[in-house]
C-alpha positions in Angstrom: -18.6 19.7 -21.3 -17.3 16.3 -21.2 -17.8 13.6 -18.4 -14.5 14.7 -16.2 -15.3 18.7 -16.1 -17.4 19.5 -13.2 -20.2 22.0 -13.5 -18.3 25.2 -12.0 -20.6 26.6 -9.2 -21.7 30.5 -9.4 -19.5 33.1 -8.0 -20.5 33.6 -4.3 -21.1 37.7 -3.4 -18.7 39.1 -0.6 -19.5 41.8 1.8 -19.3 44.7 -0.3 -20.5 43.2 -3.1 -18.0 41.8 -5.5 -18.3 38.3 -6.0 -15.3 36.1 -5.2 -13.6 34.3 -8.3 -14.2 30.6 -8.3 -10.6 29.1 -6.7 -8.1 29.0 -9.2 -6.9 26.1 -8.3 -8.8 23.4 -6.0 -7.5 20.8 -3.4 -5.3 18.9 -6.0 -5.4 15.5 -4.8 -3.5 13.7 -7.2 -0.7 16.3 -7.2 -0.5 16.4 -3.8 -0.4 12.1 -3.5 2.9 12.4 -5.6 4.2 14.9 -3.8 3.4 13.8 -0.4 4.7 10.9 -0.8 8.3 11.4 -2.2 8.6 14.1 0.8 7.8 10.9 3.5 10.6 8.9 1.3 13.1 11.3 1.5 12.1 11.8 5.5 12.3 8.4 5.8 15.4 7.9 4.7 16.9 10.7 6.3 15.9 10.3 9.8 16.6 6.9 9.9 20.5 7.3 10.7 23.0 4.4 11.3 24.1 4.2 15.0 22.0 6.5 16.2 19.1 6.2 18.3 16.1 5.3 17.3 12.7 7.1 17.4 9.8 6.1 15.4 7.3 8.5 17.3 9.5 11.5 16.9 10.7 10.0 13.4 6.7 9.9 12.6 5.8 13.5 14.6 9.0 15.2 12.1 7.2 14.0 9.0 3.9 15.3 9.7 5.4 18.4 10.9 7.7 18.7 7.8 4.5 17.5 5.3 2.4 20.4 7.1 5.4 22.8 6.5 6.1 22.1 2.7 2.1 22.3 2.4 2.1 25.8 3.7 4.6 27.0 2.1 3.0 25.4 -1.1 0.2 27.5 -0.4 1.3 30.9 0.3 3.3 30.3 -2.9 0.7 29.4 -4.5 -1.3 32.8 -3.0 1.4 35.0 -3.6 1.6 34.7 -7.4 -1.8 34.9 -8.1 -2.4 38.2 -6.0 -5.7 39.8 -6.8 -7.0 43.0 -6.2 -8.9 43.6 -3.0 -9.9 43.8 0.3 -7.3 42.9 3.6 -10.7 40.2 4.0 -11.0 38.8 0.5 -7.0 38.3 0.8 -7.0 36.6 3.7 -9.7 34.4 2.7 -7.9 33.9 -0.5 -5.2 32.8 1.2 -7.1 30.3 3.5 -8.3 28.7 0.7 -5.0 28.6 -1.1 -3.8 26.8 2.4 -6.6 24.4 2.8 -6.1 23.6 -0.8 -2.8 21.8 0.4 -4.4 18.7 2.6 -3.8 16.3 0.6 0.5 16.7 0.8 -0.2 15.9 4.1 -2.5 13.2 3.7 -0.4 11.4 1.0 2.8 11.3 4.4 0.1 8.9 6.3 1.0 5.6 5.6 4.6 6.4 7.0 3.6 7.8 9.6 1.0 4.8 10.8 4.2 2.9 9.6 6.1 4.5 12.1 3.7 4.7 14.7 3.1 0.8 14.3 7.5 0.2 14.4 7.1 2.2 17.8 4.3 0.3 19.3 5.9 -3.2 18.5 9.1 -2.4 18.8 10.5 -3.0 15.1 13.9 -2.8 14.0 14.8 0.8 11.5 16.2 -1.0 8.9 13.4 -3.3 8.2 10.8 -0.4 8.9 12.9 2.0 6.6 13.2 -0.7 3.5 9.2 -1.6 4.3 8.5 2.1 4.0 10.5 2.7 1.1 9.1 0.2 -0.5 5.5 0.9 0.2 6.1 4.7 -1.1 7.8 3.4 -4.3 4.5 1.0 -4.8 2.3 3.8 -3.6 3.9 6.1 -6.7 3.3 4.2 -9.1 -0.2 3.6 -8.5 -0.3 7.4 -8.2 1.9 7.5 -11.5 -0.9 5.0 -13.0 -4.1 6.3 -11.8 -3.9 9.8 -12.8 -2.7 8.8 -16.1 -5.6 6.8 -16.6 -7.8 9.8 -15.3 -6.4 12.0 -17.6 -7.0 10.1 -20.6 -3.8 7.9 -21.0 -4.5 3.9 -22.3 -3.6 1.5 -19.7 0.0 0.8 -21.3 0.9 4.4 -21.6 -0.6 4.8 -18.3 1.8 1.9 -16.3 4.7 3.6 -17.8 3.7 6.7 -16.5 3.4 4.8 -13.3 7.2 3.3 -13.3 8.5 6.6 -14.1 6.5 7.7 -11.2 8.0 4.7 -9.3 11.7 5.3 -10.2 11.7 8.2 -8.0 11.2 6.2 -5.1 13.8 4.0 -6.5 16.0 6.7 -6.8 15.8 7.8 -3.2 16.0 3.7 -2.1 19.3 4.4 -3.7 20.3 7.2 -2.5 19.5 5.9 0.9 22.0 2.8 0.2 24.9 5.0 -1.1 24.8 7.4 1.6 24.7 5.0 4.5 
């Protein structure tokens, strides 16, 4: 066991006996950082619509609700193809840990919301508070990009590439954003 493998607890007995597995798959942080935030970027930039009204609370209220969505989904996807053998209780408990597992999709969409929430509060402009945003979330992947290359074993060179590649993603959708507006 090197340094960066945890010690992997002992299988906890259910009800009737059998033990339950130890999770597949844990609460994938770093995963769910990338992930997270691209889905704000791209919420960002889509609610943010020329001419039209604006609404940073309901702006920042649609990305939660779209980051809790795409989490759940994640999920149950993730339940579904692993389906084990056993009771309607060990499913379902399965599955709530296959949910909870998800957090940190949703986690990764808070700086745009508290972006947003701030915009509302002190009345800023969308444009400024879309570029500001999109620009946070570009910087915010590549030191995702970065740091779990680094955790993973890359050198520090390798590892800031990994992080602009990461970063051109949030490019991509700054963009987008200008071409389609």
């Amino acid at each position: 066991m090197n340094d960066t493998q945890q010690p992997q607890p002992a299988p906890r007995p259910t009800p009737n006996g059998r033990p339950f597995p130890p999770p597949r798959r844990g609460p994938d942080w770093m995963f769910g950082g990338v992930y997270g935030t691209v889905l704000a970027s791209g919420l960002l930039a889509a609610l943010d619509q020329k001419g039209g009204e604006y609404t940073p609370f309901y702006d920042a209220s649609w990305v939660l609700v779209t980051a809790a969505a795409a989490a759940l989904a994640h999920g149950y996807s993730h339940h579904m193809t692993s389906h084990q053998p056993g009771s309607a209780a060990y499913r379902w408990h399965v599955l709530a840990r296959a949910l909870w597992n998800e957090w940190p999709v949703i986690v990764a969409t808070l700086p745009t919301v508290l972006l947003l929430v701030a915009a509302g509060i002190a009345g800023w402009d969308s444009y400024g508070v879309t570029a500001i945003g999109l620009g946070l979330n570009t910087a915010l992947l590549f030191a995702w990009g970065s740091f779990v290359a680094l955790r993973v074993g890359y050198r520090l060179g390798p590892s800031l590439l990994i992080g602009l590649a990461d970063a051109t993603i949030g490019l991509a959708i700054i963009v987008a954003n200008a071409l389609l507006k």
